[in-house]
C-alpha positions in Angstrom: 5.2 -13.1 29.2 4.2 -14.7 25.7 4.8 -13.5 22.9 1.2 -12.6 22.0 1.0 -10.9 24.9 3.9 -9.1 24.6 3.1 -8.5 20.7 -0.6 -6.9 21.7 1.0 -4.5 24.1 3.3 -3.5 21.6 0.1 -3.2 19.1 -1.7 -1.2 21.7 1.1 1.0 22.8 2.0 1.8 19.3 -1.8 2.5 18.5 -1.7 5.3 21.6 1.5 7.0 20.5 0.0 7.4 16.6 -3.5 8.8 18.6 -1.6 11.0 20.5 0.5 12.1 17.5 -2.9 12.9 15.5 -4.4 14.6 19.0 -1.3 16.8 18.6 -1.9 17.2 15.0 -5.3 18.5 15.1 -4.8 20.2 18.6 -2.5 22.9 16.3 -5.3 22.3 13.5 -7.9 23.5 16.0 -5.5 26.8 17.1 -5.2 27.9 13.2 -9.0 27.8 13.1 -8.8 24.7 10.3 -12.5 23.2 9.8 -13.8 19.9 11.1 -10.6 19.4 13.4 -12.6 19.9 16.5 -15.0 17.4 15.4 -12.3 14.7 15.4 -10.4 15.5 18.6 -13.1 15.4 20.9 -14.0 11.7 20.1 -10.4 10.7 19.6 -9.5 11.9 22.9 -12.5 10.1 24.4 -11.5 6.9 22.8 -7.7 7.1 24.1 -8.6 6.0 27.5 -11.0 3.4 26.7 -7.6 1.7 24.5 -5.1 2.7 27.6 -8.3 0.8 29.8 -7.5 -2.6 27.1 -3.8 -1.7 27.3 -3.6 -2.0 31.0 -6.1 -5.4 31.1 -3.4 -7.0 28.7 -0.5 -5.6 31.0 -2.0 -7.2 34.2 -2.5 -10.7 32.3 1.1 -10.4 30.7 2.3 -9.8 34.5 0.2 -13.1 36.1 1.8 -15.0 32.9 5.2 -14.1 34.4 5.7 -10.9 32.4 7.2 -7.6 34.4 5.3 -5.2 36.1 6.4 -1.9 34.7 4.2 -2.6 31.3 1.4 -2.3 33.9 2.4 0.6 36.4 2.8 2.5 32.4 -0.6 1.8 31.2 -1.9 2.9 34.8 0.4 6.3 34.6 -0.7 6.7 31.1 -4.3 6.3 31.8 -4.5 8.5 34.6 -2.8 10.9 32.7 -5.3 10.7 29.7 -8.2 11.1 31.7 -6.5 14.2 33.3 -6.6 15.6 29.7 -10.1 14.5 28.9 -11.2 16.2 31.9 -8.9 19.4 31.4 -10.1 19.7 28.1 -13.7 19.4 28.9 -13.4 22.6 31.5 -11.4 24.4 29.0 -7.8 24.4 30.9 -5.6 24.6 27.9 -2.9 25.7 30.6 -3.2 21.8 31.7 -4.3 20.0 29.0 -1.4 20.6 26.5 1.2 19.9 29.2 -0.5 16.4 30.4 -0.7 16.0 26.5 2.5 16.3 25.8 3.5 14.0 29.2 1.2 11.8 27.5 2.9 11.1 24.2 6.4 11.0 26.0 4.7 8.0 28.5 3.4 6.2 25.5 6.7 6.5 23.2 8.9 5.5 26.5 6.6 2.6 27.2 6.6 1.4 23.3 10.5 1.9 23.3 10.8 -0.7 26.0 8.0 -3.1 24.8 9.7 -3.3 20.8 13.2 -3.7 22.8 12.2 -6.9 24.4 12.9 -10.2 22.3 10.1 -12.0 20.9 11.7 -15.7 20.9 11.3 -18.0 24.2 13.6 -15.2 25.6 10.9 -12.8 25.6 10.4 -13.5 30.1 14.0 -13.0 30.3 14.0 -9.4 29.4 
């Protein structure tokens, strides 16, 4: 995998674990009736899968530059899982939107725990 690869998974992966922090954020706005929070967590959960889409191209070209395959089967999980809460949300199923939102977040910070672990140097394949 090289290193810019490898550096704009990390950037990706990072980005979807502070969106799904802020989906969180304003998912408890929304409950305590706070104003304008809907208005922002509709489109920021509608973007999330377009950037877990991007995050899973850049995982299947770090994987045919050598790179492992788990950064790929992640952003696949992770996507499938997003558009799970996009679609639960949309029909009003709290009772599985909030748990695939929280599996969500736990995918993202697992997959950006492993991706900041690897080693950036000529090393980084090894890993």
């Amino acid at each position: 995998m090289r290193v810019g690869q490898l550096r704009g998974l990390q950037v990706l992966v990072g980005a979807q674990v502070v969106g799904l922090l802020a989906m969180t954020a304003l998912g408890g706005m929304m409950m305590e009736q706070v104003g304008g929070a809907r208005d922002l967590h509709g489109p920021l959960g509608e973007a999330l899968p377009v950037l877990a889409l991007v995050q899973g191209v850049v995982a299947v070209l770090a994987r045919r530059a050598g790179g492992p395959a788990w950064p790929v089967w992640g952003s696949v999980v992770l996507l499938v899982a997003l558009l799970g809460i996009v679609g639960a949300g949309h029909v009003g199923s709290m009772s599985l939107h909030v748990p695939l939102g929280a599996a969500s977040l736990g995918i993202a910070a697992v997959l950006l725990t492993r991706l900041l672990a690897r080693p950036l140097g000529p090393d980084a394949s090894a890993a």
